[in-house]
C-alpha positions in Angstrom: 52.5 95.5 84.5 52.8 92.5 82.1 55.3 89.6 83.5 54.5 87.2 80.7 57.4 88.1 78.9 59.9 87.3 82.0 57.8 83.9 81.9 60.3 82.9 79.0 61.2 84.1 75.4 59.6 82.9 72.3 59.4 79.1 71.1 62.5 79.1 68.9 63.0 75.5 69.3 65.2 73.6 66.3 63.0 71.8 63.8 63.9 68.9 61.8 65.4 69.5 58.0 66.9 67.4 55.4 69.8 70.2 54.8 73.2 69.5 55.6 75.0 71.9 57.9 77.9 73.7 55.9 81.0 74.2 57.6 81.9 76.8 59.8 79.7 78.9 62.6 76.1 77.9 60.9 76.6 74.1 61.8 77.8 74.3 65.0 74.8 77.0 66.0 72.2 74.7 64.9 73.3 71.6 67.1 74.1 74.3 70.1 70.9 75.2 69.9 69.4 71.6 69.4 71.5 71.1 72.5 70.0 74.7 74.2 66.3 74.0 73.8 65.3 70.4 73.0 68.0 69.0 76.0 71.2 66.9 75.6 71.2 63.9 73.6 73.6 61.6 71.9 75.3 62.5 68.7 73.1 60.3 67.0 69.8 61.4 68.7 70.9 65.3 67.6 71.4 64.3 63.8 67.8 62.5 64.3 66.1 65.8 65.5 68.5 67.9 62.7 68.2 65.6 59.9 71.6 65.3 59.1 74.1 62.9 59.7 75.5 61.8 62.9 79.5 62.6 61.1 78.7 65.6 60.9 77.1 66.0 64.1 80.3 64.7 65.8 82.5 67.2 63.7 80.5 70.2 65.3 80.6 68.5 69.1 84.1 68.1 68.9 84.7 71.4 68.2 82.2 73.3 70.5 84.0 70.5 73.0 87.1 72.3 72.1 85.9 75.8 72.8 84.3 74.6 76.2 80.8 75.0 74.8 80.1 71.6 75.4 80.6 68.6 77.6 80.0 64.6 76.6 79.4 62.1 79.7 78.5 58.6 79.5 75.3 59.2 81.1 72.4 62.2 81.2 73.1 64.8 83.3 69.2 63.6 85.1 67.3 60.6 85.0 68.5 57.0 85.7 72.0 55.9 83.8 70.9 54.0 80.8 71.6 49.7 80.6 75.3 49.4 79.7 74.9 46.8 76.4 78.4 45.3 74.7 80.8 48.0 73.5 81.6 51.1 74.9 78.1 53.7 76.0 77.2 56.5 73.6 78.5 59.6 75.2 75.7 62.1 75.8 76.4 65.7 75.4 75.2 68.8 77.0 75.9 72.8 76.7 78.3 74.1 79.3 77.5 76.8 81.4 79.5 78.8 79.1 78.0 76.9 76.1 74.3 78.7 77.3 75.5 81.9 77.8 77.3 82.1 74.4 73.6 82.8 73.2 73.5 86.5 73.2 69.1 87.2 73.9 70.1 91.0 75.6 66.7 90.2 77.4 69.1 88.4 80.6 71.2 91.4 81.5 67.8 93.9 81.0 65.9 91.1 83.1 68.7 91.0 86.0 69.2 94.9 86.2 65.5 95.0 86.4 65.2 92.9 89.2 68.4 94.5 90.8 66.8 97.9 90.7 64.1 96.2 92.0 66.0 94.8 95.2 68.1 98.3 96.1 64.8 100.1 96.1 62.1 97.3 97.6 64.0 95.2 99.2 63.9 91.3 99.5 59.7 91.8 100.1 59.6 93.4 96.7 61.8 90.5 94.8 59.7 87.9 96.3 56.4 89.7 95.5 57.7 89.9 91.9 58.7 86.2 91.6 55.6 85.1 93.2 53.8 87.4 90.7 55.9 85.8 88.4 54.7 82.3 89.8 50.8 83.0 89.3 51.3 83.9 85.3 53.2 80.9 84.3 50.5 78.9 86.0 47.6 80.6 84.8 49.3 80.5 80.7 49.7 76.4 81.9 46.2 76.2 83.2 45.5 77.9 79.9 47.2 74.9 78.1 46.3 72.5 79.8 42.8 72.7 79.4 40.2 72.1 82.3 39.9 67.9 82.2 43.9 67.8 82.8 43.8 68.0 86.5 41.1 64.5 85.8 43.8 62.3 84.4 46.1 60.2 85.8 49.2 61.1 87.3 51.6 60.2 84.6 49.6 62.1 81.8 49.1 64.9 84.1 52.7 65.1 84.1 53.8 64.1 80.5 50.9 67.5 80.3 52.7 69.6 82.2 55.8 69.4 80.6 54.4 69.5 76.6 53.0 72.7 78.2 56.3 74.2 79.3 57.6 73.2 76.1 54.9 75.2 74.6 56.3 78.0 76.7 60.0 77.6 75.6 61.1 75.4 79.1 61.6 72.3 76.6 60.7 70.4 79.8 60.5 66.5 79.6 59.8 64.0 82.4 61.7 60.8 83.5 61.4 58.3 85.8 63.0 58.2 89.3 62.7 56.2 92.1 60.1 57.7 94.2 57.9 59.1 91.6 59.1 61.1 88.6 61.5 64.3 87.5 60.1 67.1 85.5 63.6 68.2 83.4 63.4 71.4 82.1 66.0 72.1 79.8 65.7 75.4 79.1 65.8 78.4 81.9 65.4 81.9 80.6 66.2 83.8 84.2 69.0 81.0 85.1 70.8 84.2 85.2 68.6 86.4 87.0 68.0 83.3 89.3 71.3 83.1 90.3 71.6 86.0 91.9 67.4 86.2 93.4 66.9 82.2 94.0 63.0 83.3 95.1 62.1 82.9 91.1 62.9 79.4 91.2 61.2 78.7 94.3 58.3 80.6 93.5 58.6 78.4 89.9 58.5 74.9 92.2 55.3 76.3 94.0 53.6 77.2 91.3 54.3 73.2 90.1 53.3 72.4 93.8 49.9 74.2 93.2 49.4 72.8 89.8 49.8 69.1 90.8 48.2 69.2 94.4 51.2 67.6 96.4 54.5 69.0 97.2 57.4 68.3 94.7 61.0 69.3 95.4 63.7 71.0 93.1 67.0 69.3 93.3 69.1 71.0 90.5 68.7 74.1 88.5 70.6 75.7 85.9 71.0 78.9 88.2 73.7 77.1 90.5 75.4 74.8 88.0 73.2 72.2 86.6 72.9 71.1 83.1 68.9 70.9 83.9 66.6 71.7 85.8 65.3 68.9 88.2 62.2 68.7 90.1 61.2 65.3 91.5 57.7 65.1 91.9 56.8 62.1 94.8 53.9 59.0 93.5 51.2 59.5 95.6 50.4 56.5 98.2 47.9 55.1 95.7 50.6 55.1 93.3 53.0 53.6 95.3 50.6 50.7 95.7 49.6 50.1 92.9 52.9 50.0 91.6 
């Protein structure tokens, strides 16, 4: 039975162009999905990856704002709050949970009838098996990635690593800084709706990042109960710590 595909969908990230957005649906859908799978960002950071220009960017935030699609803070929804300079902060906007589901894949609903079939007939034994099953793919198609000198380098490129490769595989993970060690963001989740209802993906998921790094790490946020990201803190080792 091949799990890869559960792993997540295909890498259907945005990539830059010099084309403005027309009005209308097209516009918005391009810096929704900016939004979807390369993380929240400023109205100017989302023109950057677009190519277009931040006026037009707003134009389409204000309206997916509108509809409930989106939401603008004054800080990211992880990692430290930014330096407060003169003038007032650049909002930073993210999808709503409503904002992520508006993306019709038709691969959620199969995946969570799957894995409720799954449950009524197996039991919580089976659903765990599965997610651990699950687990051991995604690490062997990051082992794969990652190459076998990775688990050599030092802990900040082993991590900076890590997340390229989940990018590879459609998480569009980044890491940030936090203040006993680090936080590997993914941005993406494609079973945040299966994973609501069976949490044993995403801790089988933080395992498998337990395993690939050596030391425990802890998830403190995850798209399946209401976060705009999910969060896993990974802890600097004591050598870290000292050195620091």
């Amino acid at each position: 039975m091949k799990l890869l595909s559960t792993v997540a969908g295909p890498d259907t990230r945005a990539h830059p162009t010099s084309s403005e957005p027309g009005p209308g649906d097209h516009g918005r859908d391009r810096v929704a999905r900016s939004l979807l799978h390369e993380g929240p960002g400023t109205a100017a950071s989302v023109a950057a990856r677009l190519g277009i220009s931040a006026t037009a960017v707003r134009r389409h935030l204000d309206a997916l704002q509108a509809d409930g699609l989106v939401e603008g803070r004054e800080r990211p929804p992880y990692g430290p709050a930014p330096r407060r300079g003169r003038g007032r902060p650049a909002r930073v906007f993210a999808l709503t949970s409503a904002g992520r589901e508006s993306f019709p894949d038709g691969y959620g609903q199969l995946a969570l009838e799957a894995v409720q079939y799954l449950s009524e007939h197996g039991g919580d034994a089976a659903v765990t098996a599965f997610a651990r099953a699950r687990a051991d793919q995604l690490s062997a198609a990051l082992r794969q990635r990652l190459g076998t000198q990775w688990e050599h380098a030092a802990a900040q490129p082993r991590l900076v690593a890590l997340a390229d490769a989940l990018s590879d595989l459609g998480f569009a993970a980044s890491v940030d800084p936090a203040p006993t060690g680090a936080q590997l963001c993914q941005h993406n989740c494609p079973v945040a709706k299966v994973a609501e209802r069976f949490p044993q993906l995403c801790e089988a998921e933080t395992e498998a990042f337990a395993d690939l790094l050596g030391h425990h790490v802890q998830r403190l946020a995850t798209m399946a109960h209401g976060a705009g990201v999910c969060t896993t803190v990974v802890p600097a080792s004591p050598d870290e710590r000292t050195s620091a």
